[in-house]
C-alpha positions as CSV (number, residue, x, y, z in Angstrom):
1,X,-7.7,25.1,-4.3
2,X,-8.6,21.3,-3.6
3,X,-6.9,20.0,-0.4
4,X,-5.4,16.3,-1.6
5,X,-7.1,13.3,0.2
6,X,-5.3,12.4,3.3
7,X,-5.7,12.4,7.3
8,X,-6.6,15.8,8.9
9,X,-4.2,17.9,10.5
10,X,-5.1,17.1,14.3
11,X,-7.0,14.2,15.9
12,X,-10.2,13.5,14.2
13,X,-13.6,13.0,17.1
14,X,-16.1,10.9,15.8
15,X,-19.0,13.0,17.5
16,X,-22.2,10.0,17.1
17,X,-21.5,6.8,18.2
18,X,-23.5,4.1,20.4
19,X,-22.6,1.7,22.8
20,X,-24.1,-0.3,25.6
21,X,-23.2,-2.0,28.3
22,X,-22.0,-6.0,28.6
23,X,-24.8,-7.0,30.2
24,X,-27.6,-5.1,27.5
25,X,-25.7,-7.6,25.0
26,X,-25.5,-10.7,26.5
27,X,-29.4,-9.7,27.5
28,X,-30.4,-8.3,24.1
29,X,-33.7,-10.6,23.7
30,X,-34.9,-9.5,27.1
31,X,-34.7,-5.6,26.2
32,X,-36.1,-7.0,22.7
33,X,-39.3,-7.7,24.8
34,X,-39.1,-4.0,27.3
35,X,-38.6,-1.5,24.2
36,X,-40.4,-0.9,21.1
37,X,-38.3,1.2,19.0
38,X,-34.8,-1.5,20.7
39,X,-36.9,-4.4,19.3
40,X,-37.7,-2.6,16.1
41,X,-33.6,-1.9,15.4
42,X,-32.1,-4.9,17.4
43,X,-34.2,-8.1,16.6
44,X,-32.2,-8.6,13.5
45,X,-29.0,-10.5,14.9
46,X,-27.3,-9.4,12.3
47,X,-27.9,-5.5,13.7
48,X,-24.6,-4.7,15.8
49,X,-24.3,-3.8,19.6
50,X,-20.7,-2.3,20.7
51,X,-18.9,-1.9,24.2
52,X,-17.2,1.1,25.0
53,X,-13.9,-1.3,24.7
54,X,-15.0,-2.7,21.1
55,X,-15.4,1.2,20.2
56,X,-11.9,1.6,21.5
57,X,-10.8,-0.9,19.4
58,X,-12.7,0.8,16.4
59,X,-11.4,4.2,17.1
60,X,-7.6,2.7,17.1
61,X,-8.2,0.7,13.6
62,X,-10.0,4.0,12.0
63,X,-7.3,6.4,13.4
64,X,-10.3,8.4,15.7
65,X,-8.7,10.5,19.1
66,X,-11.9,10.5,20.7
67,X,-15.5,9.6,20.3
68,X,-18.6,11.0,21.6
69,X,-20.7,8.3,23.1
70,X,-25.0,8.0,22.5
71,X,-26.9,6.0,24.9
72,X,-30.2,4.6,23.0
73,X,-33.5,6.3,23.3
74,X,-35.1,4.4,26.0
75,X,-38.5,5.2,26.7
76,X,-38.1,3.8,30.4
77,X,-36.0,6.2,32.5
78,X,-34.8,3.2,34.6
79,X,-32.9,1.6,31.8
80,X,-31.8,5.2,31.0
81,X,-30.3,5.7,33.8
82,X,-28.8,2.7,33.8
83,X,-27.3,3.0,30.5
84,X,-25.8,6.6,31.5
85,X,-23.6,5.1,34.4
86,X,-22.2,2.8,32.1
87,X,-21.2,5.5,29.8
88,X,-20.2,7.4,32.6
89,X,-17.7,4.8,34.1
90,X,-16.9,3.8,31.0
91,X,-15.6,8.0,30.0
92,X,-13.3,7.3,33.5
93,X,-12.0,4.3,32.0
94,X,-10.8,6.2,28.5
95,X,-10.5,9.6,29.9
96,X,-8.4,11.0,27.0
97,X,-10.3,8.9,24.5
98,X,-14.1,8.9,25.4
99,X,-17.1,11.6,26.3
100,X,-20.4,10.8,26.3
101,X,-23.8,12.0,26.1
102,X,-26.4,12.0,28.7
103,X,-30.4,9.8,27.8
104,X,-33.0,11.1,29.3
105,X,-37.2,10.9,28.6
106,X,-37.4,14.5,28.3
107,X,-41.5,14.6,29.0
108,X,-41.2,12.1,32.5
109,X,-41.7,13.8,35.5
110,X,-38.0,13.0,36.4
111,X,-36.4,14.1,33.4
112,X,-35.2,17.4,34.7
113,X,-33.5,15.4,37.5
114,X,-32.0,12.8,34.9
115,X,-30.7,15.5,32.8
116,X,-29.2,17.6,35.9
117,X,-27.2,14.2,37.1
118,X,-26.2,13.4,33.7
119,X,-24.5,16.8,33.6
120,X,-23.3,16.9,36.6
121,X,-21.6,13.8,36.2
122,X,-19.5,14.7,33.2
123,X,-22.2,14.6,30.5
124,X,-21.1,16.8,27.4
125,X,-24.7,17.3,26.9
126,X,-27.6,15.5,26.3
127,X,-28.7,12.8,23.6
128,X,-29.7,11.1,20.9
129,X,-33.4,12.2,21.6
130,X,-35.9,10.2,19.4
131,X,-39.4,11.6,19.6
132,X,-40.5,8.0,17.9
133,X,-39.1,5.8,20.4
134,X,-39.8,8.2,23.5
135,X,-43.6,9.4,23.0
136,X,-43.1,13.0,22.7
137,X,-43.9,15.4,19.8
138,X,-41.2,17.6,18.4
139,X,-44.1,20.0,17.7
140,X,-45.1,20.2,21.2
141,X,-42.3,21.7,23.0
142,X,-43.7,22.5,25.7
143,X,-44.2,19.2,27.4
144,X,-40.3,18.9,27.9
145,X,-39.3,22.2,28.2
146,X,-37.5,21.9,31.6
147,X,-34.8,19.6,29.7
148,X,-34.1,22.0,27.6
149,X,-34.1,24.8,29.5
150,X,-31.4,22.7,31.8
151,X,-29.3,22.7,28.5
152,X,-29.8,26.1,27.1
153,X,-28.8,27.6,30.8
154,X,-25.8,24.8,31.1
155,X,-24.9,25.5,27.8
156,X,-24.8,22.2,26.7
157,X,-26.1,20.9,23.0
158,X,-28.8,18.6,23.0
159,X,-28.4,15.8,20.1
160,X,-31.6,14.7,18.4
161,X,-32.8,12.0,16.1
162,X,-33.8,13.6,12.2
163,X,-35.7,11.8,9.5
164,X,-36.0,12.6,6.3
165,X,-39.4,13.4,4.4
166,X,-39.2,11.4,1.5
167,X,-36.6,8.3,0.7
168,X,-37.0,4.8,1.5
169,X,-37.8,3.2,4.5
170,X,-36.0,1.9,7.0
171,X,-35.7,0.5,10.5
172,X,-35.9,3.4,12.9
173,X,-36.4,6.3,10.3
174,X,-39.3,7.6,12.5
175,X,-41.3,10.9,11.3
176,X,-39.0,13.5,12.9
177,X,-38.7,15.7,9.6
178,X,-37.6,19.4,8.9
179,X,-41.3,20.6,9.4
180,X,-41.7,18.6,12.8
181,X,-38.4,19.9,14.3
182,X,-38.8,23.4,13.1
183,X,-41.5,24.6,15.7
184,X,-39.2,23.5,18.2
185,X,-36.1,24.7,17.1
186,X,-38.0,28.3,16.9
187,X,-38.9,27.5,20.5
188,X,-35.4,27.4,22.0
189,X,-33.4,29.6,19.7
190,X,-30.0,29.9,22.0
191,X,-30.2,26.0,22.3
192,X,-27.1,24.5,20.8
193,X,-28.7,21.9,18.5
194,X,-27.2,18.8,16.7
195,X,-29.7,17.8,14.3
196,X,-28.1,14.4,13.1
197,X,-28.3,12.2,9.6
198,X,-27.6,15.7,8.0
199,X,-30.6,16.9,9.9
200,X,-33.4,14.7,7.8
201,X,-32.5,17.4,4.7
202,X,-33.1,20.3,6.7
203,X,-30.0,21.7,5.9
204,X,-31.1,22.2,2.0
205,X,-34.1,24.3,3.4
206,X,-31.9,27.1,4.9
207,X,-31.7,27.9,1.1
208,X,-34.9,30.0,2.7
209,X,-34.2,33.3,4.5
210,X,-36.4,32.1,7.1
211,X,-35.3,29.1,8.2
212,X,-31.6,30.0,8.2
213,X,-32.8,32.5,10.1
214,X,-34.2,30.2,12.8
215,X,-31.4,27.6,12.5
216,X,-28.0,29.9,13.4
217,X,-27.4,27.5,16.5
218,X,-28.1,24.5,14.7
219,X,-25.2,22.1,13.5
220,X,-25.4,18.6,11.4
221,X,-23.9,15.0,11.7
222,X,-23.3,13.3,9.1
223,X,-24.2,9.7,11.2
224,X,-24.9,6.8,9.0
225,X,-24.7,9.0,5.8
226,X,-23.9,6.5,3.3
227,X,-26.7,4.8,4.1
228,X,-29.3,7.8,2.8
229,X,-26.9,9.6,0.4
230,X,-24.7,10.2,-1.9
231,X,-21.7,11.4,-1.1
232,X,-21.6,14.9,-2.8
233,X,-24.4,15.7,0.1
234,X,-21.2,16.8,2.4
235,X,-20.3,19.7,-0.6
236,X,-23.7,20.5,-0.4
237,X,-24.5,21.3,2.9
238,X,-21.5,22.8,3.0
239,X,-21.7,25.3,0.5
240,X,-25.2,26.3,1.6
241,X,-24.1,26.7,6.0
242,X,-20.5,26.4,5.6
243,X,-17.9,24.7,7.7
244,X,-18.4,25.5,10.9
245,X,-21.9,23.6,11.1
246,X,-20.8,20.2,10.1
247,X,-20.1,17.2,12.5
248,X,-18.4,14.0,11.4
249,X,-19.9,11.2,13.2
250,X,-20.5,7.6,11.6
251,X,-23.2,6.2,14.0
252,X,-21.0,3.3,14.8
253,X,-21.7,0.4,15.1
254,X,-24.5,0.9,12.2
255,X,-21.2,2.0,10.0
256,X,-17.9,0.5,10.1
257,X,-15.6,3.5,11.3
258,X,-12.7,3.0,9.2
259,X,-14.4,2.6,5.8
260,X,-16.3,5.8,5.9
261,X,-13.7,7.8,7.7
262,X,-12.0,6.6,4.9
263,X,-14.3,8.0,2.4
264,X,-14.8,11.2,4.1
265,X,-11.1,11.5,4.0
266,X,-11.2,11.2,-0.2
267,X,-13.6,14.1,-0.2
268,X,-12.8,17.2,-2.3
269,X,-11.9,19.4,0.7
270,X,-11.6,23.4,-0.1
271,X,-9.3,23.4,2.2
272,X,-7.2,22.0,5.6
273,X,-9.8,24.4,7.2
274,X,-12.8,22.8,6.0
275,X,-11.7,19.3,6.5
276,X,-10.5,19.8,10.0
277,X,-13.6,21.8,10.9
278,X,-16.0,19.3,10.3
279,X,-13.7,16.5,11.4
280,X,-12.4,18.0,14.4
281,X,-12.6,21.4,15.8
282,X,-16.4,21.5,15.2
283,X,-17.0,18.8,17.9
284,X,-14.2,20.4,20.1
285,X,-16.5,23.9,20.5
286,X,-20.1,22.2,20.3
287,X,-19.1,19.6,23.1
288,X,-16.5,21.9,25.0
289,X,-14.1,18.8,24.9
290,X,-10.3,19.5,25.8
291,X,-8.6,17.1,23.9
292,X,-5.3,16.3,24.9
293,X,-2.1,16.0,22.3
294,X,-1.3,12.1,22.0
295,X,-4.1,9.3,21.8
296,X,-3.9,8.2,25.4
297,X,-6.4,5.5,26.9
């Protein structure tokens, strides 16, 4: 049976979206000139920066109950610490609305200590990694294995950056592809992973006995999907790991939250189960959140 198009039965999280604070903003040109992989997405004016209150304002036109925040991948821990007590202050301002995601570069020699503060300061886990943008190989697991540990032991998922193989090219694509992630997924098999942009296809290879049989803590976002596929990708990956391994998150500001909640809303669901799985209770277990009944703010 075909669930009809319409809203999901409870509050919908979008669990990938990225702000930053005022002052990155109003400064943009100057963190143009500190950060390789910010000038390489940002020196387009035309590329977007949110605040935590133009998310807000986003999550009320879309119809979202809570959103999970990304930082940027910063390959200077100063600006990534920085960044992280703006999301920080900015999750006490929208308690019932926001959570967020601690940034951290996993191979400094303060990374550990980044990650531990992140989490103790109300960090749902840890995230976006980007390999590209931070200097460290996916296939070399070893040089940040302290990070992870810290997550595998907190029980917290770790959020990274996937590319896909093939496809056109695009700012910020990077080379983190099925066969770069793999080694480390094997690596830290009780790590709870989010792989996002539908895990750069990965997904597709679980169709092999042995990489499902690495993957079983490894879910998928669909961040800026309509941007790398069609849309029958979400039946797709769902019929091959099923419902309870799909994230919706849009990657706003590089979507527009409405229009592709809208969209995702249209899809041929199986069933209320499905839809509110990936649109909801998914992001509720992976990033512990208690949600409360009623938006809030």
């Amino acid at each position: 049976m075909i669930a009809p198009p319409g809203p999901a039965s409870i509050g919908v999280i979008d669990a990938h979206v990225h702000v930053f604070p005022p002052h990155f903003v109003s400064a943009r040109d100057d963190f143009i000139a500190r950060d390789r992989w910010f000038e390489l997405l940002y020196t387009n004016p035309m590329s977007l920066l949110a605040t935590a209150e133009s998310l807000i304002e986003a999550m009320d036109n879309a119809g979202v109950e809570r959103a999970v925040l990304c930082g940027f991948p910063w390959s200077d821990g100063g600006i990534c610490r920085e960044h992280n007590t703006y999301m920080a202050e900015a999750v006490a301002q929208f308690p019932n609305r926001l959570s967020w995601l601690g940034i951290v570069v996993p191979t400094a020699e303060d990374g550990v200590s980044d990650a531990g503060w992140c989490l103790e300061n109300g960090a749902s886990g840890l995230g976006e990694l980007n390999a590209d943008a931070q200097g460290f190989d996916w296939r070399n697991p070893a040089s940040f294995e302290g990070v992870i540990r810290l997550c595998v032991e907190s029980n917290r998922p770790v959020l990274v950056h996937a590319s896909e193989a093939v496809g056109h090219a695009y700012p910020g694509k990077g080379t983190a592809t099925p066969e770069r992630l793999l080694p480390f997924i094997e690596r830290f098999p009780d790590l709870k992973l989010v792989a996002a942009h539908w895990g750069g296809g990965l997904p597709f290879f679980e169709l092999m006995p042995e990489v499902a049989a690495l993957t079983a803590n490894v879910v998928y976002d669909c961040a800026a999907s309509s941007y790398l596929y069609r849309s029958q990708v979400f039946r797709s990956v769902l019929d091959i790991v099923g419902p309870d391994r799909v994230l919706f998150g849009s990657d706003y500001p590089v979507l527009r939250m409405d229009r592709f909640l809208s969209r995702v809303h249209g899809l041929n669901w199986r069933d209320d189960h499905e839809r509110d799985a990936v649109l909801s209770l998914n992001a509720r277990r992976i990033f512990a959140l208690d949600v409360p009944d009623g938006d809030g703010s």
